[in-house]
C-alpha positions as CSV (number, residue, x, y, z in Angstrom):
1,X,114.4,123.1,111.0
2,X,115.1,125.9,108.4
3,X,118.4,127.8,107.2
4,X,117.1,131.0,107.9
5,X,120.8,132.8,106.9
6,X,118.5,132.7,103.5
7,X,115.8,134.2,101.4
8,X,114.4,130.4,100.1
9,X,115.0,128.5,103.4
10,X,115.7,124.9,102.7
11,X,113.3,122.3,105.2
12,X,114.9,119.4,106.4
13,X,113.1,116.0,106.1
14,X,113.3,112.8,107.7
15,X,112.2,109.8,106.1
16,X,111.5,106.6,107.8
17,X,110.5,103.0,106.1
18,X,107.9,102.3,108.2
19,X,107.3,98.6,106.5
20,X,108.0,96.2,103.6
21,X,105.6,93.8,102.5
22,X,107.4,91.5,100.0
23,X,105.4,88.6,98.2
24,X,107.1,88.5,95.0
25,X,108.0,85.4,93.0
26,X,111.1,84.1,94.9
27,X,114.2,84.2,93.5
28,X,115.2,80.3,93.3
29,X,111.2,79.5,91.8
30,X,109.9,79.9,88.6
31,X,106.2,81.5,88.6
32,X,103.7,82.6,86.5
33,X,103.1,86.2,88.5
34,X,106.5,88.6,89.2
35,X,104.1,89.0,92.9
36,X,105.0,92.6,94.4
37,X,106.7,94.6,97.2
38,X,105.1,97.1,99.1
39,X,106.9,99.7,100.9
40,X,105.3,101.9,103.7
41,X,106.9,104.7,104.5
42,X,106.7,107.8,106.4
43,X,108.2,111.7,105.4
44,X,108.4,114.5,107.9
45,X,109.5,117.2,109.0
46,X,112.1,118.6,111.7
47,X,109.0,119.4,113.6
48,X,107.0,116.2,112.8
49,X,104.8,117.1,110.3
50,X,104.0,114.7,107.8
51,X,102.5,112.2,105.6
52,X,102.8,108.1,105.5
53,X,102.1,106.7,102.1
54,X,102.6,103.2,100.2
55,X,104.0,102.5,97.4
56,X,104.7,99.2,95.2
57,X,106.4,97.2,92.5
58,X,104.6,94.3,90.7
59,X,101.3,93.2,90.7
60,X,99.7,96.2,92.3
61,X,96.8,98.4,91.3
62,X,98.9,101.2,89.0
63,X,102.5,99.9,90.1
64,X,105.0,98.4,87.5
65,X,107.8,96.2,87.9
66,X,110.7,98.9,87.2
67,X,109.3,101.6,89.7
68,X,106.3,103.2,91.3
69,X,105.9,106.8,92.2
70,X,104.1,109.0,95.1
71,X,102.9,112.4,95.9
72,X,103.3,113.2,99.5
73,X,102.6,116.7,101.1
74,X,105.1,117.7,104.2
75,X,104.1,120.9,105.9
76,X,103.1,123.2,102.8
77,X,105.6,121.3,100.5
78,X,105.0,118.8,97.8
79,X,107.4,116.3,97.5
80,X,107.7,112.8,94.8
81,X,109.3,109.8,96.0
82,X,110.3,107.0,93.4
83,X,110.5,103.4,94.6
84,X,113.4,102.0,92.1
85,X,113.9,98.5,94.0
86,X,113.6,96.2,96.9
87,X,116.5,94.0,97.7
88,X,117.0,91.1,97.9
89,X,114.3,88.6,96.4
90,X,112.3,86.0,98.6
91,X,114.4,82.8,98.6
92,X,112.1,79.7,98.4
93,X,115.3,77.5,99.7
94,X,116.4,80.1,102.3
95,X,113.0,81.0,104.6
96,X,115.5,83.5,107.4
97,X,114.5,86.9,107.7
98,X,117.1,89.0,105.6
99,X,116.8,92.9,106.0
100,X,115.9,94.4,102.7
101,X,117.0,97.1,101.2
102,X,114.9,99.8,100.0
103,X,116.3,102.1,97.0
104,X,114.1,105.6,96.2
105,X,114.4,109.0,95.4
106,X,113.0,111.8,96.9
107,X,112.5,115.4,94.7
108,X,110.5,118.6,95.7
109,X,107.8,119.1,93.6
């Protein structure tokens, strides 16, 4: 899907979180390791071109606690999407499923 009424045609992209992974330390425990959060997720276009990527906080090969950054590609595009936080924490008391919520930002390279 483009603007076409001009010269630099803005693309519209979707992006869906595909998955969250969450073992870090819960938030009712004290631990030794903060543990991580990974987040799948997939960026496309209109069309449905695109690119699924993970990214993560914690204990992760090249990820860090405060946030954890990807390139992705979407049609010709580059774009950088920043996972700032997962929310909430694992509850060691409280073992229901809770929907988390998943704070990034997206920027075109």
């Amino acid at each position: 899907m483009y603007n076409n009424s001009e010269s630099d045609a803005v693309r519209l992209v979707r992006l869906k979180i595909e998955d969250v992974r969450d073992s870090r330390c819960p938030s009712d425990v004290v631990c030794v390791a903060y543990g991580r959060v990974e987040v799948t997720l997939r960026l496309e276009t209109g069309e449905g071109i695109g690119d699924t990527t993970t990214i993560c906080l914690g204990g992760c090969a090249g990820g860090s606690q405060s946030d954890d950054v990807a390139q992705v590609m979407v049609g010709a595009i580059p774009y950088k999407i920043r996972l700032l936080d997962v929310t909430p924490l694992p509850s060691h008391k409280d073992k229901t499923s809770k929907t988390k919520e998943v704070r990034l930002v997206l920027e075109r390279n």
